[in-house]
Backbone as CSV, one residue per row, in Angstrom:
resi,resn,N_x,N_y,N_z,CA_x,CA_y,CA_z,C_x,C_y,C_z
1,UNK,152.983,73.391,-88.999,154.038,72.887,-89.845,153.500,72.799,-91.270
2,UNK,154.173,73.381,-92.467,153.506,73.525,-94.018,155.046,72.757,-94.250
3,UNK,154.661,71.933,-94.815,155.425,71.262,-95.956,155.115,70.777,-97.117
4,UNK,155.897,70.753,-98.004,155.775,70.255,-99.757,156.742,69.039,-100.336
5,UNK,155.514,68.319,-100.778,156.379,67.056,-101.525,156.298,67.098,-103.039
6,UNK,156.954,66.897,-103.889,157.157,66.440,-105.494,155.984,65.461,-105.453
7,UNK,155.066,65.142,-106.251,154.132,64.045,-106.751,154.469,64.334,-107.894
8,UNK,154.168,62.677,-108.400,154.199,62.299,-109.902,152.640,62.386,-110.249
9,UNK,151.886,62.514,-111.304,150.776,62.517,-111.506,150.699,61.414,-113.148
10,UNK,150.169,60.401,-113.195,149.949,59.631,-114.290,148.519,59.861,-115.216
11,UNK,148.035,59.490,-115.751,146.966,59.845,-116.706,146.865,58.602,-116.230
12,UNK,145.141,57.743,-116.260,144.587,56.760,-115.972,144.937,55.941,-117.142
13,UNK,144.663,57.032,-118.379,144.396,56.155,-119.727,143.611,55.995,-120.343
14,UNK,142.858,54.705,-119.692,141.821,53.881,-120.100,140.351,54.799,-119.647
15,UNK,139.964,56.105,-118.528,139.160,56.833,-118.128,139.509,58.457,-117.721
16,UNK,138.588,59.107,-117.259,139.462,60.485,-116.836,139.898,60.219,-115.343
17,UNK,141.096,60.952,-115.075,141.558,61.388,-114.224,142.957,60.948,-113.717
18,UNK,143.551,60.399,-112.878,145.048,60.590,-112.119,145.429,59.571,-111.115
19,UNK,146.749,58.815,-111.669,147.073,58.601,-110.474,148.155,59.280,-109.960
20,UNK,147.793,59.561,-108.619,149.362,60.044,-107.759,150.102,59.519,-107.258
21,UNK,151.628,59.750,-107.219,152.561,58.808,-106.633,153.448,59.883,-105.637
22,UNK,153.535,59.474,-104.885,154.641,60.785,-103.895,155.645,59.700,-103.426
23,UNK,156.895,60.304,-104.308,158.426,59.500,-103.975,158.761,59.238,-102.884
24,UNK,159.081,60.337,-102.081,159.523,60.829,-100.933,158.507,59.795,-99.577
25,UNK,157.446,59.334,-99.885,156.619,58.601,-99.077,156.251,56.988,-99.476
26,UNK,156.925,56.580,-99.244,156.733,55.025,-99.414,155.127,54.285,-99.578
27,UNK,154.731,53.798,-100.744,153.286,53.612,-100.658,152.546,54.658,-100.537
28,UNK,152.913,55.753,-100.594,151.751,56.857,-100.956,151.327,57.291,-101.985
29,UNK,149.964,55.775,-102.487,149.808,56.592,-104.201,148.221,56.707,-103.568
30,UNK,147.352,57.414,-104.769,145.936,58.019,-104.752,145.739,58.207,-106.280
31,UNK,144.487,58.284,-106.270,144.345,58.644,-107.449,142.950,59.563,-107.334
32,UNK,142.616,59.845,-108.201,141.260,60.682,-108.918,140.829,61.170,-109.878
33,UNK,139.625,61.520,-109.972,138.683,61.398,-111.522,139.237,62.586,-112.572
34,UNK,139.933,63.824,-111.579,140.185,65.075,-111.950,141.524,65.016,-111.634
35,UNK,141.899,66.392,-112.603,143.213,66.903,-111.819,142.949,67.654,-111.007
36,UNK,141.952,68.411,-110.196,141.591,69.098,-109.140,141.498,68.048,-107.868
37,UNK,140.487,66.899,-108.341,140.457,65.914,-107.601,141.692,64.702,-107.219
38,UNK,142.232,64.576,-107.806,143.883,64.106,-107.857,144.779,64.838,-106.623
39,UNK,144.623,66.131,-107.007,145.678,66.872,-105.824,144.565,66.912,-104.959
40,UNK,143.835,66.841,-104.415,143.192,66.969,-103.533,143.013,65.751,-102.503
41,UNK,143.263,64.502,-103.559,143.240,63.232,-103.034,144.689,62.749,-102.367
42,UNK,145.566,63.930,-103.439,147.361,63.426,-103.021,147.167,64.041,-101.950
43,UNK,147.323,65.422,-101.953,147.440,65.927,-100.433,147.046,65.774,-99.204
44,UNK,145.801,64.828,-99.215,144.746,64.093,-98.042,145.808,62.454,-97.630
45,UNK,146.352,62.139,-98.806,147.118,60.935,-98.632,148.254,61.224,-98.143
46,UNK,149.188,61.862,-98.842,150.883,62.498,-97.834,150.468,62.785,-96.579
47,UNK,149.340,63.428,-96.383,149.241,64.516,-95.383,148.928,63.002,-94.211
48,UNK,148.381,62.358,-94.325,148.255,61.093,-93.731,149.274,60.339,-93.358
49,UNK,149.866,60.069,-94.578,151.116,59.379,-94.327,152.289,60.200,-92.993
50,UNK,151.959,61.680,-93.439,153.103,62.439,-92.224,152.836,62.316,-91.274
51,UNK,151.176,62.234,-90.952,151.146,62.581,-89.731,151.303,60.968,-88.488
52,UNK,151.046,59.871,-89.801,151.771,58.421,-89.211,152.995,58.775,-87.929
53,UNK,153.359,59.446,-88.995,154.984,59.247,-88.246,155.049,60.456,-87.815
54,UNK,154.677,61.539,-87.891,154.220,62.628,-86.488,154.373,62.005,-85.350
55,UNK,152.938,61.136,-85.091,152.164,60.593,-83.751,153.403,59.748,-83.809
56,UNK,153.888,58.542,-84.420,154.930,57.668,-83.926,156.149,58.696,-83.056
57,UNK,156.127,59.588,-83.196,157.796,60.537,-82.877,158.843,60.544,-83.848
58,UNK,158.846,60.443,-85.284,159.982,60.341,-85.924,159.192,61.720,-86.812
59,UNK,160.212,62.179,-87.584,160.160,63.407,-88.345,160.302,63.112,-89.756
60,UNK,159.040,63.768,-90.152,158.883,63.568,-91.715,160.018,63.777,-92.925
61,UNK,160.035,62.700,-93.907,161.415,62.629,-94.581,161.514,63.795,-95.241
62,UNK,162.616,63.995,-95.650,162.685,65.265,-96.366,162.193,65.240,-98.015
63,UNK,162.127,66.109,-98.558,161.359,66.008,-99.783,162.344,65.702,-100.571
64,UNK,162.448,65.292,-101.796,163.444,65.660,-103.274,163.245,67.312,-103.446
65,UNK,164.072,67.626,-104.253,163.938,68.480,-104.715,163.209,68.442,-106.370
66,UNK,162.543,69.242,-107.112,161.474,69.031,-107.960,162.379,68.491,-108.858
67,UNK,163.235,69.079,-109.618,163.701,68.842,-110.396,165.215,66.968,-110.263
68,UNK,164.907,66.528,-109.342,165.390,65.146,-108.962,164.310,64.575,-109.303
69,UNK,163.148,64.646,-109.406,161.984,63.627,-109.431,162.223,63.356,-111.150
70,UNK,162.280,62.004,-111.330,161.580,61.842,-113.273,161.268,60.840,-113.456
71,UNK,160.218,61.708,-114.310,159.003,60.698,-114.912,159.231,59.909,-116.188
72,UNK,158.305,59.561,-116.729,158.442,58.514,-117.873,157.244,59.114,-118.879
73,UNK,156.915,58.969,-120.620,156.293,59.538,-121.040,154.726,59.699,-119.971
74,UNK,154.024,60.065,-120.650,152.871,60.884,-120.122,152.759,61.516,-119.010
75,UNK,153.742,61.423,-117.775,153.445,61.586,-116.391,154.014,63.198,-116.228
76,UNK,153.642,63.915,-115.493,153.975,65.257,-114.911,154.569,65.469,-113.240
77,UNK,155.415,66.304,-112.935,155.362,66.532,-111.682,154.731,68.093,-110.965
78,UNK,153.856,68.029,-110.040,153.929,68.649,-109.393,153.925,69.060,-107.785
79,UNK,154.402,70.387,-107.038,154.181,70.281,-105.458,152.641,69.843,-105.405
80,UNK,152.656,69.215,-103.849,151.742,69.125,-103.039,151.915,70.205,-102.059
81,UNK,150.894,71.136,-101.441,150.993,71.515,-99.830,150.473,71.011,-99.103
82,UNK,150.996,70.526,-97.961,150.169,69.930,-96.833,150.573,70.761,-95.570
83,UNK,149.496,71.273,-95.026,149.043,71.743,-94.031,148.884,71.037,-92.685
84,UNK,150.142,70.561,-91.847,150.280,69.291,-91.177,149.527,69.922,-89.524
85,UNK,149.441,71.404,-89.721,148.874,71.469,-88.269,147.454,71.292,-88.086
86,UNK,147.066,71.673,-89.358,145.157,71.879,-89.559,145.161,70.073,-89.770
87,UNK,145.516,69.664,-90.496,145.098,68.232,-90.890,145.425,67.308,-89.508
88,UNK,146.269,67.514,-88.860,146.250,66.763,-87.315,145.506,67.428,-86.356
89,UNK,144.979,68.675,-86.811,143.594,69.022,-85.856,142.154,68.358,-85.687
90,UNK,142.713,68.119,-87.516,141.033,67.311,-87.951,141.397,65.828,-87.577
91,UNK,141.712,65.351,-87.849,142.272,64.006,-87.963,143.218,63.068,-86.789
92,UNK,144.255,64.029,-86.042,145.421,63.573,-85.253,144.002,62.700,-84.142
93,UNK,144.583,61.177,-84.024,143.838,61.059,-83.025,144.614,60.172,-81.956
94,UNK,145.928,60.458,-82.063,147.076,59.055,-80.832,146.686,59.611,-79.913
95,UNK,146.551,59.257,-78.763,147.224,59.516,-77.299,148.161,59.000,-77.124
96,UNK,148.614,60.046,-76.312,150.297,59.986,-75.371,149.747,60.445,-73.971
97,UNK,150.227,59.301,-73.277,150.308,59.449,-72.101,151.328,60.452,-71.337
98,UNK,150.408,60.714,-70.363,151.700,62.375,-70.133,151.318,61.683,-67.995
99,UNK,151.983,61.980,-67.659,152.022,62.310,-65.977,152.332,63.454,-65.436
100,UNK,151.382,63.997,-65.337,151.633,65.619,-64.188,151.497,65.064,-62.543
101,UNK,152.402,66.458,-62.359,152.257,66.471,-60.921,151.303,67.904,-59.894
102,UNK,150.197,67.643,-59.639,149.526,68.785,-59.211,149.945,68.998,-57.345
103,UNK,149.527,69.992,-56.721,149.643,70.235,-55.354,148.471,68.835,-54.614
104,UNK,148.525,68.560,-53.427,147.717,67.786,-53.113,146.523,68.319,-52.477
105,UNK,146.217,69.654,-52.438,144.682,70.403,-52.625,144.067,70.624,-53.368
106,UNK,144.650,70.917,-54.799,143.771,71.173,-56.303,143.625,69.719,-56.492
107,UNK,144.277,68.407,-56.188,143.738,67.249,-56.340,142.304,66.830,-55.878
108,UNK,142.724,67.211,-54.454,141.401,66.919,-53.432,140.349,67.670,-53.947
109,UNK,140.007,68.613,-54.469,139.316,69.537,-55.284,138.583,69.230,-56.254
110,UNK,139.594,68.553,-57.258,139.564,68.122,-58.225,138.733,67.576,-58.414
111,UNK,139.233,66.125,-57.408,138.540,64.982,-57.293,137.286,65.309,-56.686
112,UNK,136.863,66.071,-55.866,135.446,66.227,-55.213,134.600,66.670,-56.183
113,UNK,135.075,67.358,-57.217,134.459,67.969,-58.367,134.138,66.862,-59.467
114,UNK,134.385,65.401,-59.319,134.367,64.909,-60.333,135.554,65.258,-61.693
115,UNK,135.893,65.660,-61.695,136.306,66.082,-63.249,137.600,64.747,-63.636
116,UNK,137.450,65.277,-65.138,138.410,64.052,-65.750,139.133,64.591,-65.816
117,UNK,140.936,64.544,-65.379,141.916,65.353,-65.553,142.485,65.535,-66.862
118,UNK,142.304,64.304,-67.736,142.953,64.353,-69.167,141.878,65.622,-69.677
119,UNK,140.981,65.137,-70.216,139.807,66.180,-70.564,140.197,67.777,-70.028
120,UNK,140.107,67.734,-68.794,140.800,69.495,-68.576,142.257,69.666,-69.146
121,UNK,143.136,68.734,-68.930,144.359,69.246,-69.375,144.169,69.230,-71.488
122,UNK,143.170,68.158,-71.864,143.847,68.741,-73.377,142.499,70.179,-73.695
123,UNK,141.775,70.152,-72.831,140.634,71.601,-72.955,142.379,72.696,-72.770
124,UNK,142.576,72.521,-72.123,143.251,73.791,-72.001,144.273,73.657,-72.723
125,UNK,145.280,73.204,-73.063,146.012,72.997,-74.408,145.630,73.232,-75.676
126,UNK,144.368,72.805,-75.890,143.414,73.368,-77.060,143.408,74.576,-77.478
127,UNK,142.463,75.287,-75.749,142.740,77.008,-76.116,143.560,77.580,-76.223
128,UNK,145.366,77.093,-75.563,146.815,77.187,-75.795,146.422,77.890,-77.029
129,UNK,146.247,76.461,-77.672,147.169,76.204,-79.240,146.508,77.138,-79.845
130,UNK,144.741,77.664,-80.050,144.191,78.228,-80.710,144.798,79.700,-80.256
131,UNK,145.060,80.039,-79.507,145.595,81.475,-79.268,146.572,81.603,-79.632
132,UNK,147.380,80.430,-80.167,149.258,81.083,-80.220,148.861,81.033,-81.608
């Protein structure tokens, strides 16, 4: 999932670098020393904030459109990209409980083998995901 939000970007002022504000995300400000470091810090922060409410089950708000966002003297807007599948690869860490139902011989199996069933089932979901 790639999505883009409007950020506001402020000048510190008083030192170098940025604060960020992303509308569209309630409490999602950041800041940094750079403007390289700024977007780098916004996009680590939205990208956080989405994936909150990923793992909760609700679906990330929709963006403004760029030109709805306004600022006040000094401030600029620009996109963020956030990369919501790579950043919940690195990062996603909820569990959800899931209940399968296996035959009652690959159980017995299973179980003689020791193995942890969660552990095999997200091993193999893993290699799923990396192949599709």
């Amino acid at each position: 999932m790639k999505l883009t939000y409007p950020a506001i970007f402020e000048p510190l002022g008083d030192r170098p670098g940025y604060v960020v504000t992303v509308p569209d995300l309630p409490g999602c400000v950041t800041e940094g020393d750079s403007l390289a470091d700024a977007i780098i810090m916004a996009e680590d922060a939205a990208s956080g904030w989405v994936l909150d409410e990923l793992e909760d089950g609700k679906q990330p708000p929709k963006a403004s459109e760029l030109a709805a966002v306004h600022t006040e003297n000094g401030q600029f807007v620009s996109l963020l990209a956030l990369d919501m599948d790579r950043y919940a690869e690195k990062y996603g860490a909820k569990a959800v409980r899931k209940n399968v139902t296996i035959p009652a011989w690959l159980n017995t199996y299973a179980e003689s083998l020791n193995l942890n069933f969660s552990k095999v089932l997200q091993d193999a979901l893993q290699e799923l995901y990396q192949t599709t």
